[in-house]
C-alpha positions in Angstrom: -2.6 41.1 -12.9 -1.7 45.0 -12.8 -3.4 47.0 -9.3 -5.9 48.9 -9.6 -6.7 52.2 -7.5 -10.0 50.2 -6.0 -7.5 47.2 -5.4 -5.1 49.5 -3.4 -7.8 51.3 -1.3 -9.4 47.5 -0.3 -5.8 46.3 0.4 -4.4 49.4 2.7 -8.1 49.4 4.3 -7.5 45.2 5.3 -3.8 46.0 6.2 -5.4 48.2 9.1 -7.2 44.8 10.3 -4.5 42.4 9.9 -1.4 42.2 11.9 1.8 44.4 11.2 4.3 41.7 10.5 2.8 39.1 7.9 2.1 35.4 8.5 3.7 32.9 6.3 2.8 31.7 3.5 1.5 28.2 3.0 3.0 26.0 0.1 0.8 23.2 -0.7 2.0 21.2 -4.2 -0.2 19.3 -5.6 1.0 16.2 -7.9 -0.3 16.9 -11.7 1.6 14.9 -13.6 5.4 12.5 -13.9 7.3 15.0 -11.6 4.8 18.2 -11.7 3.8 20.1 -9.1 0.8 22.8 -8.7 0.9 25.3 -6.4 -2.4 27.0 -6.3 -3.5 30.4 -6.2 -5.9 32.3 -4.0 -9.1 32.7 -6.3 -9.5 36.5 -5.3 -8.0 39.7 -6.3 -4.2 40.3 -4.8 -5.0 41.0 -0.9 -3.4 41.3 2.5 -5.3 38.0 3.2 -3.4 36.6 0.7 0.0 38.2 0.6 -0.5 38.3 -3.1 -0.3 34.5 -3.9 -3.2 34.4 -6.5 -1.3 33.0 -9.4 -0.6 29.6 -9.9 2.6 28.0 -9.8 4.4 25.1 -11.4 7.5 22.6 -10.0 8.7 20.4 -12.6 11.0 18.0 -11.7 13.9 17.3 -14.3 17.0 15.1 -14.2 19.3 18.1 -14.6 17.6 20.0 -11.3 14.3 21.7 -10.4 12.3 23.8 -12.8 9.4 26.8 -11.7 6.7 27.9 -13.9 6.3 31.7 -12.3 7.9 32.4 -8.7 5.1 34.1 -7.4 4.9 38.3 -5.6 7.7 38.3 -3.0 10.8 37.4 -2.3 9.0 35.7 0.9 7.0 33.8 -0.9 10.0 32.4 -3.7 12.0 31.2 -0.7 9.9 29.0 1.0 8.7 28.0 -2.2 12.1 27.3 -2.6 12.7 25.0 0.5 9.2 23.1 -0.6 10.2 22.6 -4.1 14.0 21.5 -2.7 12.9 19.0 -0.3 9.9 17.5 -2.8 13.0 17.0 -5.8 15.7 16.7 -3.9 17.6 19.0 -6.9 18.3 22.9 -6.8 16.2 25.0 -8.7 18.1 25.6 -12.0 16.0 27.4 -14.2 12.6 30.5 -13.0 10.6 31.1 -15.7 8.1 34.4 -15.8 5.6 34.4 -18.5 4.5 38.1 -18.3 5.4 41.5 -16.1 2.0 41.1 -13.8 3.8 41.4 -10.2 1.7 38.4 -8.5 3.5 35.6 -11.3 7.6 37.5 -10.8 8.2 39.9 -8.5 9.6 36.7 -6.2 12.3 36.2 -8.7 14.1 38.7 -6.2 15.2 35.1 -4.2 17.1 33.6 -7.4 20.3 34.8 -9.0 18.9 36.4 -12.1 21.2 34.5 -14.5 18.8 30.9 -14.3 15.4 33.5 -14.7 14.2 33.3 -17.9 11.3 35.8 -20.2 10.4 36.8 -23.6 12.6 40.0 -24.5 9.1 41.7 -24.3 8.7 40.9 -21.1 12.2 42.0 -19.6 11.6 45.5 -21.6 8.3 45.5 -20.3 9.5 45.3 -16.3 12.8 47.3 -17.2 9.9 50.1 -18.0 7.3 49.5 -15.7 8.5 47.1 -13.0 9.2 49.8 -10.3 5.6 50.7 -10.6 4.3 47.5 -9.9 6.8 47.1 -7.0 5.2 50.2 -5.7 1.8 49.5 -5.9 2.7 45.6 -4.0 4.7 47.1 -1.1 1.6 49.7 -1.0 -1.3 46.9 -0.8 0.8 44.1 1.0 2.8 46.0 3.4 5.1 43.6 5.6 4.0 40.9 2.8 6.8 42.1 0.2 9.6 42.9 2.8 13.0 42.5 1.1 11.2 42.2 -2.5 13.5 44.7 -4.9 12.4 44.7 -8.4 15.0 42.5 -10.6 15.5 41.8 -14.0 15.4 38.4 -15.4 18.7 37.6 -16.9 18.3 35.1 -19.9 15.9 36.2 -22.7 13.7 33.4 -24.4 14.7 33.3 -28.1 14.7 29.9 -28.8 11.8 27.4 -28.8 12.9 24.7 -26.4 15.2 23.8 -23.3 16.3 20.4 -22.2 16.9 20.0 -18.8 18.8 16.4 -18.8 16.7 14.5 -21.1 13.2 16.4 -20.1 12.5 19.4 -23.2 9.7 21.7 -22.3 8.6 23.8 -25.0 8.8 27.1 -25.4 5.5 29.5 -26.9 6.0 32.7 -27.5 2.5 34.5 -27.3 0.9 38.1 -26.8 -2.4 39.3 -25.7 -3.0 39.1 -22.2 0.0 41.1 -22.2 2.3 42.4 -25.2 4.4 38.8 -24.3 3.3 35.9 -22.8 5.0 32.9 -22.7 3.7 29.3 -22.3 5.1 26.1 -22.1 4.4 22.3 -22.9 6.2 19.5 -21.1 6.4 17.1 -23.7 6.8 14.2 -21.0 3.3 14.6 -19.7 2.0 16.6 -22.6 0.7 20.1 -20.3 0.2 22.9 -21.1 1.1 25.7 -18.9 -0.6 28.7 -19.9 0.1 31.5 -17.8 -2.8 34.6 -17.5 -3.6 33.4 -21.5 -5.4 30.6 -19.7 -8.1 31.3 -16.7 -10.5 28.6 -15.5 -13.6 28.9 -13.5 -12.1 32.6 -12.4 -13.0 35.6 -14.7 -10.0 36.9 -16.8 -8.1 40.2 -16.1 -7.4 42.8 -19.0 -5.3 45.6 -17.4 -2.7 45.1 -20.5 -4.9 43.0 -22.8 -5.0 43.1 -26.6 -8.4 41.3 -27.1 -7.4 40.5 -30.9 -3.9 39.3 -29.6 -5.4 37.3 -26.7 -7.9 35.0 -29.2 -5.1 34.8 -31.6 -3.3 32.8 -29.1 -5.9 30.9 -27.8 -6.2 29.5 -31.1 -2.7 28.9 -31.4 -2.5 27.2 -27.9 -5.9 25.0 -28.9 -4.1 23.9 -32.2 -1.1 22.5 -30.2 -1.0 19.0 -29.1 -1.3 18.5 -25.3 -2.7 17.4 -22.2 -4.2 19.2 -19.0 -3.8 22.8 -18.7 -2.6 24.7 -16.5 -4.2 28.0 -16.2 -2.6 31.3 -15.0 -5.7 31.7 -12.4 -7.9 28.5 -11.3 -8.0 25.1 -10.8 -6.4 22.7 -13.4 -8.0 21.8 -16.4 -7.7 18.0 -16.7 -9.0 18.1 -20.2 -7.1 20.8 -21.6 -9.5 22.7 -23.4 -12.1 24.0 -21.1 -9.5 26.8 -19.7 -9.3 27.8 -23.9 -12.6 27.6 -24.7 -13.9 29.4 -21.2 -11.5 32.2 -21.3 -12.1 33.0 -25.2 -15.8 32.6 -23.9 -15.6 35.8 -21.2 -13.4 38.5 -23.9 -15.4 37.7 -26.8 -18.8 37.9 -24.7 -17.1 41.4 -22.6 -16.0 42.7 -26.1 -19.4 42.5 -27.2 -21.4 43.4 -24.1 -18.8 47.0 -23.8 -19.7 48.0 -27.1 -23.0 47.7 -26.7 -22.6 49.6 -23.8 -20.8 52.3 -25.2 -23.6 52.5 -28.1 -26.1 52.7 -25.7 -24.7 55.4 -23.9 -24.0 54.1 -20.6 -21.4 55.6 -18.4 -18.7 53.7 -16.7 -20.8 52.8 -13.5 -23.4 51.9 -15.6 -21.5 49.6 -17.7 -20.0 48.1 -14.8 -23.3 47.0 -13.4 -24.4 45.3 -16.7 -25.9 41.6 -16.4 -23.3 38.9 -16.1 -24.7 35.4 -18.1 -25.8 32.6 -16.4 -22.8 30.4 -17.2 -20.4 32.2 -15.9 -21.8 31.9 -12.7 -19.2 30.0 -11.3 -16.1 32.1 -12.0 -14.9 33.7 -9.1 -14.1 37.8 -9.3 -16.8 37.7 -11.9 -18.0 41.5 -11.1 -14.3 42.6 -10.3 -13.1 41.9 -13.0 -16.0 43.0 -15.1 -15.6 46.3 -13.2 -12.0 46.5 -13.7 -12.2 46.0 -17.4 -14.6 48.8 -17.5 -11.9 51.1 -16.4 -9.2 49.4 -19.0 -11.5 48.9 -22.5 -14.1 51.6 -22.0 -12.3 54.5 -22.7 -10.7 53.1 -26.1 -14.3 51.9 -27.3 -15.5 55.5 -26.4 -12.9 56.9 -29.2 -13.8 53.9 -31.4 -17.0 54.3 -31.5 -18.3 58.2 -30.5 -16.2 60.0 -32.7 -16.3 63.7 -32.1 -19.1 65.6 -34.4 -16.1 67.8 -35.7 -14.3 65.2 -36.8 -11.3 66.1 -34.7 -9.3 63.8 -33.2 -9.3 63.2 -29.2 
């Protein structure tokens, strides 16, 4: 999830409420799986109520030592993390992986030696370019939250299309459309799927760096692939495995569709961002947020697409 400007006036506006030195953070795993953990994100937008933790996080426990799915927004939050994930395995954590530059799923891989953190080469050039931003716009909304938290590069790139960790391969997907590289990941001992920000369940989906096109693309790729429960970037887990797919391919293709009618029917921004939301999506949390926020990312490139200038020129 990238910040937006309403997200960073709401968090500096709480940080005046809460207290100057940040709480801790609570680590709760919750079994999933043979030796998977879920650590669940806040359902909300990133927040000094939170200290960022909105994304989800995975702990798989392999014979060679202790594998994360994402590391979460601060170095805070990796280490105790960390000391939960040590004292549930009783291995060290060998291997981070980061399946896209959002700052709530890596900015905590500031707590691990760089050299066992592992992305797509798209997402390493992605942070290399825009990674200071992000860490920024976090030490701007979360204050005393990302104390400590440098931006940091992760050091292996992801070219190949599975690790083995001692007898326990996890699968490696290389995907785009959320962002311009997502990575997800199937255990093939318990057959999940962890999906990263390609997968939301029961809370609306985020398009700050989305290619819509990409994004269903994938979803059809991660549909056609064998496996189990999913584990969604955002949201509870999806037991089933499909209902994170099929929801989140749901909200872009109906918010494609409702933003270009928009456009055509010449509402402005506010306007459009105060369009009627369908009944079944009534139970994804950030609904109008993120409907509001997508406004701001899409709207302007549908306005080129679709209102060409009378003169022909080019905008």
């Amino acid at each position: 999830m990238i910040l937006s400007r309403r997200c960073l006036m709401a968090g500096m506006a709480a940080l005046a409420v809460h207290p100057a030195v940040a709480a801790d953070y609570a680590i709760a795993p919750e079994a999933i799986g043979d030796g998977i953990w879920l650590v669940r994100g806040a359902d909300a937008p990133i927040a000094a109520d939170n200290g960022g933790a909105i994304a989800n996080i995975a702990i798989i426990a392999t014979p060679a030592g202790t594998v994360f799915w994402e590391c979460g927004p601060s170095i805070r939050y990796a280490r105790a993390l960390r000391q939960v994930a040590e004292q549930l395995t009783g291995k060290p954590v060998i291997r981070v992986y980061v399946s896209h530059l959002h700052p709530d799923h890596g900015m905590g891989l500031a707590a691990f030696d760089p050299a066992i953190v592992a992305a797509l080469p798209g997402t390493i050039d992605a942070l290399r370019a825009e990674g200071q931003g992000y860490a920024d716009g976090m030490y701007r909304l979360l204050g005393d939250w990302m104390r400590g938290t440098d931006l940091m590069l992760p050091a292996k790139a992801i070219r190949q299309d599975a690790e083995d960790f001692g007898g326990r391969t996890l699968r490696l997907i290389a995907l785009s459309g959320h962002s311009g590289a997502d990575l997800a990941l199937i255990d093939a001992q318990t057959g999940l799927l962890l999906g990263g920000d390609l997968l939301f369940h029961d809370r609306a989906p985020s398009t700050p760096t989305a290619d819509l096109a990409a994004w269903r693309d994938s979803l059809n790729r991660l549909e056609s692939l064998p496996h189990k429960g999913a584990v969604p970037g955002h949201g509870p887990f999806d037991p089933g495995g499909t209902a994170a797919i099929d929801q989140t391919r749901d909200w872009i293709d109906w918010l494609e569709q409702a933003l270009t009618a928009a456009v055509q029917g010449g509402l402005d921004m506010v306007e459009a961002g105060e369009i009627a939301i369908p009944d079944r999506f009534a139970s994804m949390a950030a609904a109008r947020y993120e409907l509001q926020r997508s406004v701001s990312h899409l709207y302007p490139g549908l306005e080129t697409k679709l209102l060409p200038r009378v003169d022909g020129a080019e905008r």
